[in-house]
C-alpha positions as CSV (number, residue, x, y, z in Angstrom):
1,X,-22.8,18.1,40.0
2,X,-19.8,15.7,40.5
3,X,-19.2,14.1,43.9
4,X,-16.8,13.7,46.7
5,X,-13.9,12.0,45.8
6,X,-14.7,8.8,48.1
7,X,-17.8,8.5,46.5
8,X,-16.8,9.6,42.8
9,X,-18.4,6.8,39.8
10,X,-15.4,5.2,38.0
11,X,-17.6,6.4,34.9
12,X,-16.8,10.1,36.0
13,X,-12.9,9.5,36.5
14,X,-12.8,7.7,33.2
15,X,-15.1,10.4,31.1
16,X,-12.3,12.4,32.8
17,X,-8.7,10.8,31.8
18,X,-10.4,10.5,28.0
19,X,-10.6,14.1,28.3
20,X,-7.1,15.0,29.3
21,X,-6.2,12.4,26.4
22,X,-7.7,14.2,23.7
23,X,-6.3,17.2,24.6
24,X,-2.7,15.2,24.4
25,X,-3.4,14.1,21.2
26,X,-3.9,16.7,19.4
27,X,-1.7,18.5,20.9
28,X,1.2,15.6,19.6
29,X,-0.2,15.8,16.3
30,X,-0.1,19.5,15.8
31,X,3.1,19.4,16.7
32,X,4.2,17.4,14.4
33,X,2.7,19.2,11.6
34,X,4.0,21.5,12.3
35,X,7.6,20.2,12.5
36,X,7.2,18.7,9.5
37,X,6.1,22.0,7.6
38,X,9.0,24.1,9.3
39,X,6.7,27.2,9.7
40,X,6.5,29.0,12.7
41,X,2.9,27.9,14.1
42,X,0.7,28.5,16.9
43,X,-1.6,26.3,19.3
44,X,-4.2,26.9,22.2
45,X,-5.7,24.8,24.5
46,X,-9.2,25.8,25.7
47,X,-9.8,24.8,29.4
48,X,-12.7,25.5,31.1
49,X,-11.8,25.9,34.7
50,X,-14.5,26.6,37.2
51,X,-11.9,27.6,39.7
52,X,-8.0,27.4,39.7
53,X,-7.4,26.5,43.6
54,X,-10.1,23.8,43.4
55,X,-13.9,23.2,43.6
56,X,-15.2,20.9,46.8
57,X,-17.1,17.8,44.9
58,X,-14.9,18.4,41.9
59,X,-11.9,16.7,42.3
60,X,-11.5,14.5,39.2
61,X,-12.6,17.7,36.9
62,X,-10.1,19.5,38.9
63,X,-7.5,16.8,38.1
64,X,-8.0,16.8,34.6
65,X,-8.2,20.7,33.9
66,X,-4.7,20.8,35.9
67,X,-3.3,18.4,33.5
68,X,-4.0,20.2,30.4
69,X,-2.7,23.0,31.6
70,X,0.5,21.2,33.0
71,X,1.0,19.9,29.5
72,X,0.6,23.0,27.8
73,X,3.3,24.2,29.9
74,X,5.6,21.5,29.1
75,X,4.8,21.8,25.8
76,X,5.1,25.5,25.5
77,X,8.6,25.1,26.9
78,X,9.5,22.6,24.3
79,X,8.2,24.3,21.7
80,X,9.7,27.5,22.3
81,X,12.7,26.9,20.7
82,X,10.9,25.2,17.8
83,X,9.3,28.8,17.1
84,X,5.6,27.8,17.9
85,X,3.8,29.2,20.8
86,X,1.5,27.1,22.7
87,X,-1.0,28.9,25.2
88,X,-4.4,27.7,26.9
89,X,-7.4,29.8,27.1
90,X,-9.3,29.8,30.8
91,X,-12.1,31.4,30.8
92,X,-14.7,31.1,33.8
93,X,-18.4,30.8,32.8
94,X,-18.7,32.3,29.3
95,X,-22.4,33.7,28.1
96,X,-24.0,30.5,26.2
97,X,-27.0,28.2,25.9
98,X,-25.4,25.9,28.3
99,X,-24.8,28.2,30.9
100,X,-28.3,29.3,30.5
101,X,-29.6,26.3,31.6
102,X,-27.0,25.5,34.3
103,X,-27.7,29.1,36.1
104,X,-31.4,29.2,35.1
105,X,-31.8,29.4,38.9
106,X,-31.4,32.6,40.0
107,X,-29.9,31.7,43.6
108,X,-27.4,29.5,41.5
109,X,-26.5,32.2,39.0
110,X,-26.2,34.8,42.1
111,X,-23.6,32.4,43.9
112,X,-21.3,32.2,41.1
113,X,-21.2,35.3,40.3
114,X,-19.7,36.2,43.3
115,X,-17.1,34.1,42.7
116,X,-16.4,36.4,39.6
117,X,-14.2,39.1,40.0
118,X,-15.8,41.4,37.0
119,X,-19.4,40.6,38.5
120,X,-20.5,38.8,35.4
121,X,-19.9,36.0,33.1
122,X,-17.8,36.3,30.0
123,X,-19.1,36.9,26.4
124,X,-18.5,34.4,23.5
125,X,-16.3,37.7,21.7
126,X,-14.2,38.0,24.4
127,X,-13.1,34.9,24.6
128,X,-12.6,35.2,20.4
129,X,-10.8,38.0,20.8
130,X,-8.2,36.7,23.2
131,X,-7.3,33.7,21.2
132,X,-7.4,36.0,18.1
133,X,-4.3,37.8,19.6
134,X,-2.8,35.1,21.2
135,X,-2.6,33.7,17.7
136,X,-1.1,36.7,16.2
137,X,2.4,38.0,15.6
138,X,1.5,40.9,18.0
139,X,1.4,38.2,21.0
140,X,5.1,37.1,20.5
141,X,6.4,40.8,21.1
């Protein structure tokens, strides 16, 4: 669990920004492959987002999943004329070993479910599935 932002490690905000980094960088270099190919091409971000509107004791992974997303907007507007789509991929808590262990506790599990509109956490395929049409011709239409 992260802490309040007067008492948040440097270590945390750091782990953060190198984060929000990578995500620029690839981002940059797909795009320029795909300038340099002239083919129509396709990239998504995949942000995990625990809540859109904020998460109390979470403000630096807050920060950071708003910036990817701000930057895949910018760069979905830029690449728009260019012929490539850009999207990002928020899913809330997804079905995996990871979540197993961080929900293991069933009064922990219970509370964030709540917070989940369907009632239960996404599945690995569903998450597949939407990128699988985001990347497809069908998605531009």
């Amino acid at each position: 669990m992260e802490a309040p932002l007067s008492n948040s490690p440097t270590r945390l905000g750091l782990r953060h920004q190198h984060q929000s980094q990578r995500h620029w960088l690839c981002l940059k270099y797909e795009i320029l492959q795909m300038l340099q190919a002239r083919q129509p091409g396709r990239h998504r971000q995949h942000v995990f987002r625990r809540r859109p509107d904020g998460l109390r004791r979470a403000a630096i992974y807050v920060a950071s999943k708003h910036g990817v997303i701000g930057l895949t907007r910018n760069a979905a507007l830029e690449c728009a004329a260019k012929i490539f789509r850009v999207n990002a991929v928020c899913p809330a808590v997804v079905e995996t070993a990871m979540a197993d262990r961080a929900f293991a506790d069933p009064q922990v599990s219970k509370r964030v479910l709540a917070m989940h509109p369907l009632g239960r956490f996404g599945k690995p395929s569903e998450i597949a599935e939407a990128v699988l049409w985001l990347c497809s011709d069908k998605s531009s239409s």
